[in-house]
PAZAPA-4460 file (N, C-alpha, C; in steps of 0.05 Angstrom, whole numbers, plus 32768, in hexadecimal, padded with zeros to 4 digits):
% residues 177
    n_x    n_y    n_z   ca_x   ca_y   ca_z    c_x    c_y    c_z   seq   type   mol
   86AD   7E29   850F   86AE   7E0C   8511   8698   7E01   84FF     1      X     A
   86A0   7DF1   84ED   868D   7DE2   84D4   8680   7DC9   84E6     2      X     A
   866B   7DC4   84DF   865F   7DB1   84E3   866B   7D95   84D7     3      X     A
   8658   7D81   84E9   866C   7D61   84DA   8660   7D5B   84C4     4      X     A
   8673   7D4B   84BE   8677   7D4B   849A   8671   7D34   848D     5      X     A
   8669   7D31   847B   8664   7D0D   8466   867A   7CFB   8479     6      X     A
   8691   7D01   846D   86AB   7CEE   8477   86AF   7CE6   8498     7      X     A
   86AA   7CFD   84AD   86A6   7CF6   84C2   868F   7CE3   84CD     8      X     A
   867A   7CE9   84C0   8664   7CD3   84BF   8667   7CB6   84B8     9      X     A
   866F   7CBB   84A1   867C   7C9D   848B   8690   7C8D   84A0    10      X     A
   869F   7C96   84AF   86AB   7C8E   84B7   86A7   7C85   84D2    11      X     A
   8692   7C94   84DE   8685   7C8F   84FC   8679   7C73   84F3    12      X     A
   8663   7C74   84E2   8655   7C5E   84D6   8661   7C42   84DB    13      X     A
   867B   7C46   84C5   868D   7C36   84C1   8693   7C23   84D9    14      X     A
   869F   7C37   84F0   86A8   7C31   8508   8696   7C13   8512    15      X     A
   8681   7C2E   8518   8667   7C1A   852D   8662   7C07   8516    16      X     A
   8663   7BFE   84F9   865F   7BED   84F4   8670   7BD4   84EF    17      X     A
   868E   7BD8   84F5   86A0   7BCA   84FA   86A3   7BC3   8514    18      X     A
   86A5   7BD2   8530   8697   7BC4   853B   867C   7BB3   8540    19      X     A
   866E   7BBF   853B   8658   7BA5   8540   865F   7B88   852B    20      X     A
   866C   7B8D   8517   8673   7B71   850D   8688   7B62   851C    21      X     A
   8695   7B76   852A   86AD   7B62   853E   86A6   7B5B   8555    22      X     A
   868A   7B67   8567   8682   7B5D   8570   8672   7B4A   8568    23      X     A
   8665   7B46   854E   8659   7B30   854A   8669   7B11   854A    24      X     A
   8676   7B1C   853B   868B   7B02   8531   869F   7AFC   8550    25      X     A
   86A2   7B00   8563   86B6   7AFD   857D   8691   7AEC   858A    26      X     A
   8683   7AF7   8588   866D   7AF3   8598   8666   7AD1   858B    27      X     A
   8663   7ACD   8571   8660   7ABB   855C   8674   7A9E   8567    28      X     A
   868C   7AA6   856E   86AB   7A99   8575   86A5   7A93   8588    29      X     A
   8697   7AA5   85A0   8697   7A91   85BF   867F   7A8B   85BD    30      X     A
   8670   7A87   85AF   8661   7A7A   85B4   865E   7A51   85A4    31      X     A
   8674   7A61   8592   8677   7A48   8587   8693   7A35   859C    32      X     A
   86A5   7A3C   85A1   86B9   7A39   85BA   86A8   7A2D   85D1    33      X     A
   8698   7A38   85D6   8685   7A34   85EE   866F   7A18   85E8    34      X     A
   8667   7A1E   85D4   865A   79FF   85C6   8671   79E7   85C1    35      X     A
   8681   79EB   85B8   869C   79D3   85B3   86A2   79CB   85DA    36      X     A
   869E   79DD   85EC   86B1   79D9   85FF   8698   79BF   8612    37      X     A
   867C   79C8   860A   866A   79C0   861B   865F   79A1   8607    38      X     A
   8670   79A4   85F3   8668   798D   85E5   8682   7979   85EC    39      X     A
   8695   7976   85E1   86AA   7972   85ED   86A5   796B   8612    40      X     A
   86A6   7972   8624   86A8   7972   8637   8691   7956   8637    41      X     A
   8676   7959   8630   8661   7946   8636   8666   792C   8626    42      X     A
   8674   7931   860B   867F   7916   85FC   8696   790E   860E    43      X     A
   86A2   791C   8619   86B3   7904   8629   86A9   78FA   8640    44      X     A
   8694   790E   8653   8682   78F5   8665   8681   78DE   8658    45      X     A
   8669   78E7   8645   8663   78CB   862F   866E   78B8   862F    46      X     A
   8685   78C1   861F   8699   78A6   861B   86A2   78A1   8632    47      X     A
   86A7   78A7   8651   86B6   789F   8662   868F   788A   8671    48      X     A
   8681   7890   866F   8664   787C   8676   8665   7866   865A    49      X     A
   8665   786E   8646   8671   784F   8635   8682   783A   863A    50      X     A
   869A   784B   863C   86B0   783C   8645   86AA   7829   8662    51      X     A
   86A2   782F   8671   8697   781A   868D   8686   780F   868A    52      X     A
   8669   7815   867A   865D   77F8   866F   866D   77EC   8660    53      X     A
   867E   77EC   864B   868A   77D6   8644   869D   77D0   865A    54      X     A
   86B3   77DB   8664   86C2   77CB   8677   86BC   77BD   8688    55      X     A
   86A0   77C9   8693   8696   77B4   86A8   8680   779C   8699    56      X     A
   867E   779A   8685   8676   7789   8676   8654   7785   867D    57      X     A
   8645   77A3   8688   862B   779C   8686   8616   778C   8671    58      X     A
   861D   779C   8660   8604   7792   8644   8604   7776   8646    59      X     A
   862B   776F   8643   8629   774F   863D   861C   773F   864D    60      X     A
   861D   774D   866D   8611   773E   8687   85F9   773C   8681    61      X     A
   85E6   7758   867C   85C9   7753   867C   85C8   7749   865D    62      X     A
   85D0   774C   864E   85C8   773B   8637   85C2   7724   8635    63      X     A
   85DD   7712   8642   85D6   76FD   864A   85B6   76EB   8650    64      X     A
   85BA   7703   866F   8596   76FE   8677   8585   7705   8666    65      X     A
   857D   7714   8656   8569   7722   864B   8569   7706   863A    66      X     A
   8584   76FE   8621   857E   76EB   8611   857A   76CE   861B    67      X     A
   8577   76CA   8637   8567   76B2   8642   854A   76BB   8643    68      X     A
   8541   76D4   864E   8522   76D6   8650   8516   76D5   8639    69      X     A
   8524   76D9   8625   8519   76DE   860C   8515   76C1   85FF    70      X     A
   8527   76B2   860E   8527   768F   8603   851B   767A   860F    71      X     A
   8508   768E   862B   84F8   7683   863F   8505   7671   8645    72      X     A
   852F   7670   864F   8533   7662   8661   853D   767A   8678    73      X     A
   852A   7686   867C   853F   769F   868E   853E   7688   86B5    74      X     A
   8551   7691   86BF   8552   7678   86D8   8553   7693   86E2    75      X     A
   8541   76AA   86EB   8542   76B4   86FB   854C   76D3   8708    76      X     A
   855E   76CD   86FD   8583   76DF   86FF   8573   76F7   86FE    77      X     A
   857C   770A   8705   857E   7733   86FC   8599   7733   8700    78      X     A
   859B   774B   86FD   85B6   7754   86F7   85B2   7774   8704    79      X     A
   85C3   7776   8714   85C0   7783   872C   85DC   779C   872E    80      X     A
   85DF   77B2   8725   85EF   77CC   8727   85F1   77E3   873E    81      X     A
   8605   77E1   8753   8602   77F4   8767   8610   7807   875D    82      X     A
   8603   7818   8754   860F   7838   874F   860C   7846   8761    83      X     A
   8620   7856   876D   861F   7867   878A   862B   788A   8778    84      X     A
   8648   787E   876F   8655   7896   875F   8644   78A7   8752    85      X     A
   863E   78C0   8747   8635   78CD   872E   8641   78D2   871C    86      X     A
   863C   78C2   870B   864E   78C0   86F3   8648   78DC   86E0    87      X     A
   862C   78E0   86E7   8625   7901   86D4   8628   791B   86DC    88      X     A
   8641   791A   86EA   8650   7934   86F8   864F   794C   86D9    89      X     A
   8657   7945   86C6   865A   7958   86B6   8643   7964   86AB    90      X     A
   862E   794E   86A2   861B   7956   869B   860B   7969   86AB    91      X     A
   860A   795C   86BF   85F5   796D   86D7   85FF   7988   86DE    92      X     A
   8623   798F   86D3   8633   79AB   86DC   8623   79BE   86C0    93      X     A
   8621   79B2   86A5   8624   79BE   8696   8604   79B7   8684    94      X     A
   85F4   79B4   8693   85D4   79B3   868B   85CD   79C9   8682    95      X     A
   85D1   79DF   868C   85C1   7A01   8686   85D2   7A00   8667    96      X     A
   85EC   79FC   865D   85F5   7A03   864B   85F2   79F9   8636    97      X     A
   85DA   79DE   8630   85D8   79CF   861F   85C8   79E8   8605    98      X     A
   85BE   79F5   8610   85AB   7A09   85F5   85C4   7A14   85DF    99      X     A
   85E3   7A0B   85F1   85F4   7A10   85D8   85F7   7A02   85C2   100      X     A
   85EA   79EB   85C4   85F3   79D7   85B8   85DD   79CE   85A2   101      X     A
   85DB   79CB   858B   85C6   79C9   857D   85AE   79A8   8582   102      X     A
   85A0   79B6   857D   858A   79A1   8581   8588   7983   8584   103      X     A
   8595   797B   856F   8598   7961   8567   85AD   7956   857C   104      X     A
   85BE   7966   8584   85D7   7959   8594   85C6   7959   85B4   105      X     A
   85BB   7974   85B5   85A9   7971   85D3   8599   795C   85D5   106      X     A
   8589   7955   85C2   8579   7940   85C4   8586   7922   85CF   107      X     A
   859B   7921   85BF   85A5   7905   85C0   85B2   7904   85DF   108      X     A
   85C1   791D   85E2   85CF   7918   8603   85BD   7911   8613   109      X     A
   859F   7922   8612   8592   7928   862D   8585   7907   862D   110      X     A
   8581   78F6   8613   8577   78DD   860E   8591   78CD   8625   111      X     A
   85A6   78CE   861C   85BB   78C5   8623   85C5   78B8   863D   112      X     A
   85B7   78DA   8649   85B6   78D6   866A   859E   78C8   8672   113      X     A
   858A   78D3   8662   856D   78C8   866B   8570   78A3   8675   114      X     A
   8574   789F   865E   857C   787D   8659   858D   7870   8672   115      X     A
   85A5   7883   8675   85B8   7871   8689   85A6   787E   86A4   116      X     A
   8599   7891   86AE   859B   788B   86CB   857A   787B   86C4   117      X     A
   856A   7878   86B3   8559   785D   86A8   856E   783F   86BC   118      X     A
   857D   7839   86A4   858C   7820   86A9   8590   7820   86C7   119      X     A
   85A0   7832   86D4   85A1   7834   86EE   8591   7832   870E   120      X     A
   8573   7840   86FC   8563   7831   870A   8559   781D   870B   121      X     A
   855A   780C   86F1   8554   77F1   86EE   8560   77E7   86F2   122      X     A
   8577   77E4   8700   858E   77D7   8704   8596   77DB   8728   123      X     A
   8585   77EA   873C   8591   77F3   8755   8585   77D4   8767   124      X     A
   859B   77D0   8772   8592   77BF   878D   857A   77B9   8798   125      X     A
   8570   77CF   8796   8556   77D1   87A6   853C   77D4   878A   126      X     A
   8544   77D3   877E   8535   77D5   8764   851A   77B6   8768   127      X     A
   8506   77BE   875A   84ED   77AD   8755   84FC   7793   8750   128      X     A
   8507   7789   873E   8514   776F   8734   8529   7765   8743   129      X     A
   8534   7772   8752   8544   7769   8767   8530   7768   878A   130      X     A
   8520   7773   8787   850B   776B   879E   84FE   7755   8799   131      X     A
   84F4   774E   8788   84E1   773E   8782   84ED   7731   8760   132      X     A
   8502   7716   8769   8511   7713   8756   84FB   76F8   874A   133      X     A
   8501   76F7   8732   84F6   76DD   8724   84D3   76DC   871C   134      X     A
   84D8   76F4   8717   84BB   7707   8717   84B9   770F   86F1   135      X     A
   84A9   7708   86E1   84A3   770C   86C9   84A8   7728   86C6   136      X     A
   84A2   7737   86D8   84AE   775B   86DB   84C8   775D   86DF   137      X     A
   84E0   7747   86EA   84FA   7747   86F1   84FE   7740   86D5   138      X     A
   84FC   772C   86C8   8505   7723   86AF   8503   7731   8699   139      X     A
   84EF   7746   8694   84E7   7759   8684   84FD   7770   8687   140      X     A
   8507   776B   869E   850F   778B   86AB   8533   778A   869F   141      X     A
   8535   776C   869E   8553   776B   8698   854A   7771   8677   142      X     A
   853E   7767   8661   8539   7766   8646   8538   7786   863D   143      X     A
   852E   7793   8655   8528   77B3   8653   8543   77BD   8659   144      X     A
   8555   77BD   866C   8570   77C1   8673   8587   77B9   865D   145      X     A
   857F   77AB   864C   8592   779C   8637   858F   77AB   8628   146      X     A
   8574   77B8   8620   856F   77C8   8602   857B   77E9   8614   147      X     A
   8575   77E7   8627   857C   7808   8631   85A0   780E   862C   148      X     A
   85A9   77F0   8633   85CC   77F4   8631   85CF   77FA   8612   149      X     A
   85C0   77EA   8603   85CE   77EB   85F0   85C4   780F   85DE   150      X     A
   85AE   7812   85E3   85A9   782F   85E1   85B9   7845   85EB   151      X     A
   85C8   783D   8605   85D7   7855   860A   85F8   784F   8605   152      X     A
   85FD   7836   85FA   8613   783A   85EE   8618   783E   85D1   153      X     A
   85FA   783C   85C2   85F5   7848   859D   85FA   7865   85A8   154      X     A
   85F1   7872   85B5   85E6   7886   85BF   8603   7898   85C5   155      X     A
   8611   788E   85D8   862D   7898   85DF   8639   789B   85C8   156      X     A
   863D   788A   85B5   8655   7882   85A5   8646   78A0   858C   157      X     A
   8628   78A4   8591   8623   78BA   8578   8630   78D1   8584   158      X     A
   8628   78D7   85A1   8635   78F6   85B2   864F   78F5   85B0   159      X     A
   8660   78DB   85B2   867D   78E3   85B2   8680   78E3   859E   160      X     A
   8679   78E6   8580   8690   78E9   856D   867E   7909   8567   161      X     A
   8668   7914   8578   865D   792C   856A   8679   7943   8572   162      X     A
   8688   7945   8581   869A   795F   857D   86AB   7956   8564   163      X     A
   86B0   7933   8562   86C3   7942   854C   86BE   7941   852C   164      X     A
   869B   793D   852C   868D   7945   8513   8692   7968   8510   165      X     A
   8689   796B   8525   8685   7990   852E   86A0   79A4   8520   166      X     A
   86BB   798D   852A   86CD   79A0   8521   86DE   7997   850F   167      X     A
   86D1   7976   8500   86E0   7977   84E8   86CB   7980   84D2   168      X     A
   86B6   7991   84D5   86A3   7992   84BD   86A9   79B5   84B9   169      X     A
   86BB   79B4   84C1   86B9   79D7   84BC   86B2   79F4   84C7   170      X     A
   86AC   79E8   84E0   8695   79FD   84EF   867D   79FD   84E5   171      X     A
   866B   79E8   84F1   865C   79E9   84E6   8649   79F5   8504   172      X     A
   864D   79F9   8513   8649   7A0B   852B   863B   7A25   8526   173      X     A
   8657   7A33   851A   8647   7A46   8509   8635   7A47   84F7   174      X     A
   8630   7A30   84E1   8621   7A39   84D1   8600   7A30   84DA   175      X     A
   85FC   7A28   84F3   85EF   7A26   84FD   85E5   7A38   850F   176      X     A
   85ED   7A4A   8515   85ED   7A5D   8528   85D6   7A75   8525   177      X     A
***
């Protein structure tokens, strides 16, 4: 019995090194699959929390107010939001998975959320400016609520169009990776 040979080697080599490239590249794929799915998934929260500040016509409401305090004729008013629902069901399912997602996009979501449950608290029933209404801290609070809406609807409108930068640029997923 001869011992193994150049060619049996060459070819072992070969093997384990075609696998490990097919494991690389399959590994490469779900991870990029897995970034599209968790991006995607949070751009349409996004856009579905855009979509109800405008339908329910917040900004315009507190804008309103804010551009009377700002004209020192404010008469008073807050503007007052009972949120009971959680609207950040997705986000809060899919938090651990954000390290898929590159930096710049993490940044802006986690801003995103930051901002709206912000607004939310400035905006609860029981909130400072609704306790103690007509208060230079109530009138400030709507001017602060005006710039927060409009921050998280610049804000939405960048996350929802990031999947379909993601997958009309080529994969750029990968070349980030």
């Amino acid at each position: 019995m001869e011992g193994i040979g150049f060619s049996e080697i060459a070819a072992a080599l070969i093997g384990a090194i075609a696998a490990g490239g097919f494991q690389t590249v399959s590994a490469i794929l779900d991870r990029r699959k897995k970034s599209e799915a968790v991006l995607t998934a949070i751009a349409s929260e996004v856009d579905s929390i855009c979509r109800l500040i405008q339908h329910q016509r917040y900004l315009e409401a507190v804008g309103e107010i804010a551009a009377g305090v700002e004209k020192g004729m404010w008469n008073g008013e807050s503007y007052v939001i009972d949120i009971r629902s959680n609207y950040f069901a997705v986000f809060e399912s899919l938090a651990d998975e954000l390290g898929h997602l590159k930096p710049h996009q993490t940044q802006k979501i986690v801003n995103f959320y930051a901002y709206c449950k912000s607004a939310i608290d400035s905006t609860r029933p029981d909130g400072s400016h609704a306790l103690e209404p007509k208060t230079e801290e109530a009138a400030m609070n709507m001017v602060s609520v005006a710039a927060l809406l409009q921050a998280i609807l610049n804000l939405g409108n960048e996350i929802i169009q990031m999947p379909k930068l993601d997958i009309s640029a080529g994969s750029p997923a990968l070349e980030s990776q």
